[in-house]
C-alpha positions in Angstrom: 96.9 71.2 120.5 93.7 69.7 121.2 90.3 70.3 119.5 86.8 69.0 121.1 82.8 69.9 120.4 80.8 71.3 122.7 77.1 72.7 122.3 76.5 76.6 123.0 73.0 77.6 123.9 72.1 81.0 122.7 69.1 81.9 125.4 68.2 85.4 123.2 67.4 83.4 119.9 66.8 79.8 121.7 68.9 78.4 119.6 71.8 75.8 120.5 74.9 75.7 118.5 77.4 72.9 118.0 81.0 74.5 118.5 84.4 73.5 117.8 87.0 74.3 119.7 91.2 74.1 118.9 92.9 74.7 122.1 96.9 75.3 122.1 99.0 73.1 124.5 100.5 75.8 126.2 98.7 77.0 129.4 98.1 80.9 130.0 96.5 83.3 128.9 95.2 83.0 125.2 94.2 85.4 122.4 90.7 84.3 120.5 90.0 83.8 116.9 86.9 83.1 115.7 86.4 81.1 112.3 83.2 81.6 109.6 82.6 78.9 107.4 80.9 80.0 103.8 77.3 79.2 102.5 76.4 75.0 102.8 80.0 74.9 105.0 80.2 73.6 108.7 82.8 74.7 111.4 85.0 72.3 110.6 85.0 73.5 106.4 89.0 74.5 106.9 90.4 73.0 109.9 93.6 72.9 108.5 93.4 76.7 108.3 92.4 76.8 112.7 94.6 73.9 114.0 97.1 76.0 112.4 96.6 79.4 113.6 96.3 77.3 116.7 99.7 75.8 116.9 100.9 79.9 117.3 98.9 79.8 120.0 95.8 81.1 119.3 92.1 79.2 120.4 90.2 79.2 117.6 86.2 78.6 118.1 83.5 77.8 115.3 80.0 77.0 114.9 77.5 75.7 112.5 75.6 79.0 111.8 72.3 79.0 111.9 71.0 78.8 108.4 72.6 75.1 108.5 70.5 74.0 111.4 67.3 76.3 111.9 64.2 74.8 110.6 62.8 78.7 109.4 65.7 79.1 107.7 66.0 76.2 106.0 65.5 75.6 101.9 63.0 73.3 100.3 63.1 72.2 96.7 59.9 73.5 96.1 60.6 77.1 96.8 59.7 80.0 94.5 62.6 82.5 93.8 61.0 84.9 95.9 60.9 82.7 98.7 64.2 81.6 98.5 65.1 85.2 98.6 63.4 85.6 102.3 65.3 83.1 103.5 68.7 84.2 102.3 67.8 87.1 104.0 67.5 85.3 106.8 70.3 83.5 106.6 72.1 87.4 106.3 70.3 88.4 109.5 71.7 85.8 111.7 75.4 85.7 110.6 76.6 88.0 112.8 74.5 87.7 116.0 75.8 83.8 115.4 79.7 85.1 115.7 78.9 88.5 118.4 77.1 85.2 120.4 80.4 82.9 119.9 82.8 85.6 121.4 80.3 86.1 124.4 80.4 82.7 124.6 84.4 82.1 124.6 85.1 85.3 127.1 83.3 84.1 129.7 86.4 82.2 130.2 88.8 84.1 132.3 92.2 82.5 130.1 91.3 84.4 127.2 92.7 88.0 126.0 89.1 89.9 125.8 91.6 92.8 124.0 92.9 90.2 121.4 89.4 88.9 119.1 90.4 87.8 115.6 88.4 86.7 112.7 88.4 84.6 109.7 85.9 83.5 107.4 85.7 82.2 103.8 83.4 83.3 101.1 80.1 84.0 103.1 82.0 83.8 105.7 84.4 86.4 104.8 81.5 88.6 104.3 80.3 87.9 108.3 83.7 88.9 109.7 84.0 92.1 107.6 80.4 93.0 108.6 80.7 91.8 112.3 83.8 94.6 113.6 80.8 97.7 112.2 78.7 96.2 115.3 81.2 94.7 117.5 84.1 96.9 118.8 86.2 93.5 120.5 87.1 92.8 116.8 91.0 93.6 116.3 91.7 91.6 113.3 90.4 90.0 110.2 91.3 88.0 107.9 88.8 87.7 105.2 89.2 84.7 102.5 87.5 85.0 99.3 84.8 87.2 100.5 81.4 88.2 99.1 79.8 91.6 99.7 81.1 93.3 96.6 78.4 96.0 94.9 78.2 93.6 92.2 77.8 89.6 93.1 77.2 87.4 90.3 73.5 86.0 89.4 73.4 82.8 92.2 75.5 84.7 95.1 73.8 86.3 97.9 73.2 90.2 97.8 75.0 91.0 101.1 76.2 94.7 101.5 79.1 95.7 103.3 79.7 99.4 104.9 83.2 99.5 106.8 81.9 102.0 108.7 84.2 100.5 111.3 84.6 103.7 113.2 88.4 102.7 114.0 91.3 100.7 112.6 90.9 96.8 112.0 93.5 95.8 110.4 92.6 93.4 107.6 94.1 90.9 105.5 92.5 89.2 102.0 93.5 86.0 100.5 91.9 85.9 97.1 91.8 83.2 94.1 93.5 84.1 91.2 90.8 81.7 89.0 88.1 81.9 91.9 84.6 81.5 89.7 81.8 82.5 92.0 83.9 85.1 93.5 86.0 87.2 90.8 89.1 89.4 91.4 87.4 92.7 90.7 84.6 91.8 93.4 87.7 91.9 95.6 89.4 94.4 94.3 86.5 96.6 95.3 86.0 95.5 98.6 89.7 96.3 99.2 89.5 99.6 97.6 86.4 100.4 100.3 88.0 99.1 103.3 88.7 102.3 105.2 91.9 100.9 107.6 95.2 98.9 107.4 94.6 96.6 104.4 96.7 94.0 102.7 96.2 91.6 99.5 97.3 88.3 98.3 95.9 86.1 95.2 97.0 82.7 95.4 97.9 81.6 91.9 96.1 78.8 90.3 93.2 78.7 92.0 89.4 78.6 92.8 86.8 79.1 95.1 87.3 75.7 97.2 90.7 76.3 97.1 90.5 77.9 101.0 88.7 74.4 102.6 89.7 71.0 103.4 89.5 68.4 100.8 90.3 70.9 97.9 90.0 68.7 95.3 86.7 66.3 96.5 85.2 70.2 96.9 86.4 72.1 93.4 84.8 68.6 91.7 82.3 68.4 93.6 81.6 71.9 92.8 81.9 71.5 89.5 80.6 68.7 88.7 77.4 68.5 91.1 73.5 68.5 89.2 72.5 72.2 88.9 70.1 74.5 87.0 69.9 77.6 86.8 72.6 80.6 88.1 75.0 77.9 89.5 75.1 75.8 86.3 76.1 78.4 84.2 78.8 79.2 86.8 79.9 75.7 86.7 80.7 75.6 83.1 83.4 78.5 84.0 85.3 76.4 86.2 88.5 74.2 85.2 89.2 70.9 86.0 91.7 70.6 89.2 94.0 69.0 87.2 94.6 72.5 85.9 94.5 74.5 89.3 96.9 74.1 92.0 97.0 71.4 94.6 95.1 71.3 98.3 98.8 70.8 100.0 100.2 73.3 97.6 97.0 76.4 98.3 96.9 75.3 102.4 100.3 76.1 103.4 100.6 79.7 102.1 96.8 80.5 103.1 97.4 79.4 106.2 100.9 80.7 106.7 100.0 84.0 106.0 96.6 84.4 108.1 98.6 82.8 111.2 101.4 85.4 110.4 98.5 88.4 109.9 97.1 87.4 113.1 100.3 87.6 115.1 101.2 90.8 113.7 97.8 92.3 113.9 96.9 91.1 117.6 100.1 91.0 119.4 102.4 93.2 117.2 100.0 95.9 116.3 102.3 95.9 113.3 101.7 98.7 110.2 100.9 97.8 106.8 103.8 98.9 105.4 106.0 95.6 106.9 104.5 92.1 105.3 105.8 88.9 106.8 106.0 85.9 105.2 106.9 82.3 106.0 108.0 79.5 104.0 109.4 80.0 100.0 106.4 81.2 98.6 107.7 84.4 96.7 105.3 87.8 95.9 105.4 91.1 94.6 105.3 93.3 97.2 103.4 96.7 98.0 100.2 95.7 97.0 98.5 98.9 99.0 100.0 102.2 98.4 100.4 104.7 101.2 97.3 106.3 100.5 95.3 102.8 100.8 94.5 102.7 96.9 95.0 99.1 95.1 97.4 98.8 93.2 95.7 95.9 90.7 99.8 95.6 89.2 101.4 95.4 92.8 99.0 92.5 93.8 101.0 90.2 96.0 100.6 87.1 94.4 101.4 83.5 96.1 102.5 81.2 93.7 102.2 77.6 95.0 
């Protein structure tokens, strides 16, 4: 495997964007995944998670999106609410033209499967690749990671809607956090419950919000612990200490296991909901989704670490 940065110039917008890129040893013909990072992330937030849907041999490309780098949408400290509120709508606007512009980007290279685009994003991120396959019919599979978009987002998360109004089946895979703060289980649970295609669930025990990047514990702290007012300090006084929530090692290899398994199911296998794959001896409860694509909140498949 090898990963290296490049820079992307997107000549509609005029904006250039730094990518990373993990490419798989073997030579041939590849199948692309795209990776969203969440709000104040980069495109290397979860490399463990793409150098190891990589090693399956996938090539997985990410950006900086372009609230981290474009002066207009930029914050300032001295920003009234309101104004903070146009630029989060900015910031909204441009999440998926930033992923539709890194799959143009990636297929103009002739070793890549134009039928086999994946996605997976975390957080705000997960809410960019759920919204992106509405507009963008390349999109064959996502993996969505704690996402926001729910009716409902707590006070201090951004008010981003979702529609599946996919007009066909993508199948879809959610990795939540049983203890996730910013991001609740019932925000997920409705997001599931709206997702009109193959669906599956798991809620990795003993967990929060951070617990899908690198550097769990330096970002749950840091999280937690960081000078806020307002929305975000109240939040912060919700959170428990990592010494009480599972470990980086023990949350990374069943989040990333299990997206690298949806993936190859999903992409290459075109394989139903009803057949879940696992990998390692992380035990669930199976049958989270019922035939008839309702939730079952006491068949969640839960990955205990």
């Amino acid at each position: 495997m090898q990963a290296r940065t490049t820079e992307a110039h997107d000549t509609s917008r005029d904006r250039v964007f730094k990518c990373e890129i993990w490419n798989p040893s073997a030579a041939g013909t590849h199948p692309l995944v795209v990776y969203s990072h969440f709000s104040g992330g980069n495109r290397r937030a979860a490399s463990f998670l793409c150098e190891h849907i990589c090693s399956h041999g996938y090539v997985v490309a990410a950006v900086d999106h372009s609230e981290t780098f474009v002066p207009e949408l930029a914050l300032r400290p001295d920003m009234s609410r309101d104004e903070r509120a146009t630029r989060a709508e900015g910031w909204i606007a441009s999440r998926v033209p930033d992923v539709r512009f890194v799959i143009d980007h990636m297929l103009k290279n002739p070793d890549f499967n134009t039928d086999q685009v994946g996605l997976v994003g975390h957080s705000f991120g997960g809410w960019t690749v759920l919204a992106t396959p509405e507009v963008d019919q390349r999109i064959r599979a996502v993996v969505a990671l704690a996402p926001g978009g729910n009716s409902k987002p707590r006070p201090g998360i951004l008010k981003a809607t979702l529609t599946f109004d996919w007009g066909r089946n993508v199948p879809t895979l959610y990795l939540a956090a049983e203890n996730d703060v910013p991001i609740p289980l019932d925000g997920i649970y409705e997001l599931i419950e709206r997702t009109r295609a193959s669906k599956r669930l798991f809620v990795l025990r003993r967990s929060d919000h951070a617990h899908f990047v690198d550097n769990v514990e330096q970002e749950h702290e840091r999280m937690r612990t960081m000078p806020a007012s307002g929305d975000w300090a109240y939040m912060q006084k919700e959170m428990r200490p990592i010494e009480e929530l599972c470990s980086g090692e023990q949350a990374h290899f069943p989040a990333s296991s299990n997206a690298a398994v949806s993936m190859h199911s999903d992409l290459e296998q075109h394989a139903k909901t009803t057949v879940t794959r696992l990998e390692g001896t992380n035990r669930v409860h199976l049958d989270v989704i019922s035939a008839s694509g309702h939730c079952d909140r006491d068949a969640t498949e839960f990955m205990s670490p």
